[in-house]
N, C-alpha and C positions, 0 to 999 in steps of 0.2 A: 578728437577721439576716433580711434579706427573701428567701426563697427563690423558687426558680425557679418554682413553679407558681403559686404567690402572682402574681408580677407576670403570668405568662398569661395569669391569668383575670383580671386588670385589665385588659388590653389586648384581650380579647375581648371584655370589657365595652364597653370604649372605642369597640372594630368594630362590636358590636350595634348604636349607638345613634351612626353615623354612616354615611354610604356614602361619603363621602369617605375615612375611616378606615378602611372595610372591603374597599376599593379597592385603596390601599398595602398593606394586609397582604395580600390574596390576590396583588397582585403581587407581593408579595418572596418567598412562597411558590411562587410558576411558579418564580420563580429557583432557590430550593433544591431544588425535585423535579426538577431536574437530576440531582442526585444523590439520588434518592428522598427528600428529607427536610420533613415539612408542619411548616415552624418559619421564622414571620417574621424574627426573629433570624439564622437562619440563611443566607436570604435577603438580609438586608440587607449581613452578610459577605459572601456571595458576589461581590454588586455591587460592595464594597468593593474588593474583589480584581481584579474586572475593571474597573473603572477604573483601581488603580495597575498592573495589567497592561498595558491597552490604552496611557496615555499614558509609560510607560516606554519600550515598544515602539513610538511615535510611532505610533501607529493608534490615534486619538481615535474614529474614526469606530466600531470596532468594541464600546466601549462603551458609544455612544449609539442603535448599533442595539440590542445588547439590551436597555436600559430602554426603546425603544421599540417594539422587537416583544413583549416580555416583556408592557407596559401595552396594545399594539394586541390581542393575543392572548386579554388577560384580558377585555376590554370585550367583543371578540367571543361568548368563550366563554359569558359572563352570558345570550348570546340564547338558548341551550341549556336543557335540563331538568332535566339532571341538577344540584341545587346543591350538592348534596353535596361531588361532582366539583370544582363549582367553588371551591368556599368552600377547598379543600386546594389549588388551585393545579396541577390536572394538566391544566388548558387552556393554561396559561400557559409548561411548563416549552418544549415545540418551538417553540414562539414563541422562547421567549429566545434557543435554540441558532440559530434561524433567523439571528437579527438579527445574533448575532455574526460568522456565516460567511459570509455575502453579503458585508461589510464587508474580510473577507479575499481575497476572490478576484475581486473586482469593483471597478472605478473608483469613487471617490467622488462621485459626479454625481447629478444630481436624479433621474433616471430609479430609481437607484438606489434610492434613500431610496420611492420610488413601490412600487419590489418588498419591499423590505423590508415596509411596508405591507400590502400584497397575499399576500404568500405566510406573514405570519404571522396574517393571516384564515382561509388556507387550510390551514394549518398545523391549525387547529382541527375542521375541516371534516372532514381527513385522519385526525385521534386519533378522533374519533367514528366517523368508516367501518370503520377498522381494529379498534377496540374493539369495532363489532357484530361483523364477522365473526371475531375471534379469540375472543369470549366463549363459546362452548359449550366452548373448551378451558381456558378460566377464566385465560388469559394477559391481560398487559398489551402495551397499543402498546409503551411502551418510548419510544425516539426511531424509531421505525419515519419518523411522520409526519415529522419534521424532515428527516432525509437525504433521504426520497423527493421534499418539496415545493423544498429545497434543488437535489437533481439537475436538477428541473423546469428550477430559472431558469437554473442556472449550463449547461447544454448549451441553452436558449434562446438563451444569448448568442450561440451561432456563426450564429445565423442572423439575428439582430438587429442592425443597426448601432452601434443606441444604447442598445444594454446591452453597457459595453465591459468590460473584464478585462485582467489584470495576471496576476494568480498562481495559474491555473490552472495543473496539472501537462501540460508536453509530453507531446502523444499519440505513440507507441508502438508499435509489437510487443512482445509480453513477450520480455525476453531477460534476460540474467544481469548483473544488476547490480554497476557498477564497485565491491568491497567495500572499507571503509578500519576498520584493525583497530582495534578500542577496550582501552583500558588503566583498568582497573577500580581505582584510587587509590580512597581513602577518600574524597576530597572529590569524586570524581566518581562514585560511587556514590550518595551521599549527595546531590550536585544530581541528577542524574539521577531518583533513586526522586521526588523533589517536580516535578522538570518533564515525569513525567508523568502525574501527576495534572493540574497544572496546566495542559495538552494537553486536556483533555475541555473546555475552553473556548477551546479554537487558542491558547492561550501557551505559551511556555516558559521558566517563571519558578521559581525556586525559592519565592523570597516571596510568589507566585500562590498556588502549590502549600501551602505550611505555611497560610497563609488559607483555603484549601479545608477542611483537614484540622480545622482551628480551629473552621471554619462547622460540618461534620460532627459534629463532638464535642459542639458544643452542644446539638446533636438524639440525638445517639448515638453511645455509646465504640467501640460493633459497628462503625461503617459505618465511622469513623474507621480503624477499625485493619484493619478487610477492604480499606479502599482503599490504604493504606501497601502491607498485604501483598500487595495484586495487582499494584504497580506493581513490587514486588522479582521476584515470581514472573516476572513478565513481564520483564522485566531481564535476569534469570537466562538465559531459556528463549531469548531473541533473542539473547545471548551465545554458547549452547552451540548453538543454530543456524546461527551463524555470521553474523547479520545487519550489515548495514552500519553501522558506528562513528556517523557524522553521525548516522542516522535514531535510534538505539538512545539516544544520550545528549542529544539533543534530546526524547525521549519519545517517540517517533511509535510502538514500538512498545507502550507500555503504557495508553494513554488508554481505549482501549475495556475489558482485561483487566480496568483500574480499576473501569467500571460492571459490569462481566459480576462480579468479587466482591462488589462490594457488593449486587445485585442478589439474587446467589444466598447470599449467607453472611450476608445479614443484613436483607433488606427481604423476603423472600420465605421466606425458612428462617428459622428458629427457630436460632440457631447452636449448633453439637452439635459434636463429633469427625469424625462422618458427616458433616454439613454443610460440614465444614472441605475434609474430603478431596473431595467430592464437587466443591467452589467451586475447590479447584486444579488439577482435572481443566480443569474450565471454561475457566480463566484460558489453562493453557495453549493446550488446542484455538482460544481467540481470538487467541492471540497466530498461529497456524498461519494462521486463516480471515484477519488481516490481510496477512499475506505474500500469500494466493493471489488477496484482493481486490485487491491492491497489481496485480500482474499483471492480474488480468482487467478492471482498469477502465483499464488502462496508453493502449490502442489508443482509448480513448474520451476521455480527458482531461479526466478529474472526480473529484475525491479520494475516500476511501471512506467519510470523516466518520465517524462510528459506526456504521457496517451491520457489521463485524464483531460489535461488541458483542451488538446484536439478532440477530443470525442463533444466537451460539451461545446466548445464552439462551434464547430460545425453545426449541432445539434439549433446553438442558437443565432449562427447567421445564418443556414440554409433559410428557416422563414423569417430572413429581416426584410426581406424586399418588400415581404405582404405585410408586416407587422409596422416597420415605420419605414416609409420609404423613402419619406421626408429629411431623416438623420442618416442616411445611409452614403459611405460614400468610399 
């Protein structure tokens, strides 16, 4: 039986001693450090995923933005110094999210496809800036760079003729949203915990969602099972807060909760008991920092994409070193 590291280092092999091959692997790589994972394979699911996502969901367009912001990002990133950086695919991953969320909120028009382009160059531009200045605290960008470069284009549009939009959220005052009660069935617990996972890439799919989980596992049972249990925890916690029925069982509240456990309970911590509890702290304050993003971005009319996620990691790996230092790695 040919085992998994066996064929790795054939296909490393394979990258060495091509650049056309080492091109596709570091791109299917952007894809998977989506969800923190440096595993071609895992990558290559992922895509898998977001194509029967996107053309399910009759938005073709949003899977051809991320294999093309995903390969714009990576080309990019090569002009950089770091290859390390590059060779694992952490140029490429806000590129991909890029490609896919312009596709969501924007007209499919040439212009389009031009930002796409453009902001997943800048995209890279953005993980370099952000990673000087957060390196003395020894944190990662995250998707810092994706939301920010994202915000850019999508509040551009209102001043641009010909960057038109569809499915940006009505701007707002914060006020108390009309609530619609959710009834927690077995089968809707159970789609719900998968669409949203499957929400860290704007679907909501169950069969997204279990292919996510598939990708994860290939690289690791940890992330696998920290992103299941963040999307329960987050479930849970948007229930007994009282959140709106549509948003809750659509996933909107667990996409970010998703990378904030995997982030904290298994890419970053060494997973322990501590780490455990530590990671559901987390999850929930994201699941909070999403509600009050939900509001304060209400008045402006630009979704919150993953800034919750980032905001509270950060928040809660700036003090992991003093907290456990023991699990930290």
């Amino acid at each position: 039986m040919i085992n998994r590291s066996f064929i790795s280092a054939r296909w490393g092999h394979v990258a060495d001693n091509s650049t056309l091959v080492r091109f596709i692997d570091v791109t299917l790589r952007g894809c998977a450090q989506v969800m923190f994972q440096n595993n071609p394979l895992t990558g290559l699911l992922f895509f898998i995923a977001i194509f029967i996502g996107a053309y399910s969901e009759a938005t073709p367009a949003v899977a051809w933005g991320c294999l093309l912001a995903t390969a714009t990002a990576t080309l990019a990133g090569k002009c950089l110094q770091d290859s390390d950086a590059w060779r694992a695919g952490l140029y490429g991953y806000n590129g991909c999210l890029v490609g896919g969320a312009l596709p969501v909120f924007m007209d499919d028009t040439p212009l389009m496809w031009v930002a796409i382009i453009l902001a997943s160059v800048i995209s890279v531009i953005m993980t370099a800036c952000i990673a000087d200045i957060l390196k003395p605290w020894k944190i990662a960008a995250l998707t810092g760079p994706f939301v920010l470069t994202t915000w850019i284009i999508l509040l551009a549009c209102y001043s641009f003729s010909g960057l038109k939009f569809t499915g940006l959220p009505q701007s707002a005052l914060p006020h108390m949203m009309d609530i619609t009660a959710v009834s927690l069935s077995g089968e809707v617990f159970f789609n719900t915990v998968f669409k949203g996972i499957s929400e860290v890439f704007l679907f909501s799919s169950v069969v997204v969602g279990i292919l996510f989980v598939l990708g994860l596992a290939i690289e690791s049972l940890w992330a696998a099972v920290f992103a299941v249990g963040g999307s329960v925890i987050a479930l849970f916690t948007a229930v007994i807060l009282g959140g709106d029925g549509a948003n809750i069982t659509t996933g909107l509240y667990a996409f970010s909760a998703v990378l904030t456990a995997i982030a904290l309970g298994s890419t970053f911590n060494n997973p322990s008991l501590h780490v455990v509890i530590y990671t559901f702290i987390g999850v929930i304050f994201t699941v909070f920092v999403q509600g009050a993003m939900n509001a304060l971005l209400l008045p402006v009319g630009i979704p919150t994409l993953t800034m919750p996620f980032v905001l509270s990691s950060w928040l809660f790996l700036l003090p992991n070193k003093d907290l456990m230092p023991a699990h930290r790695q």
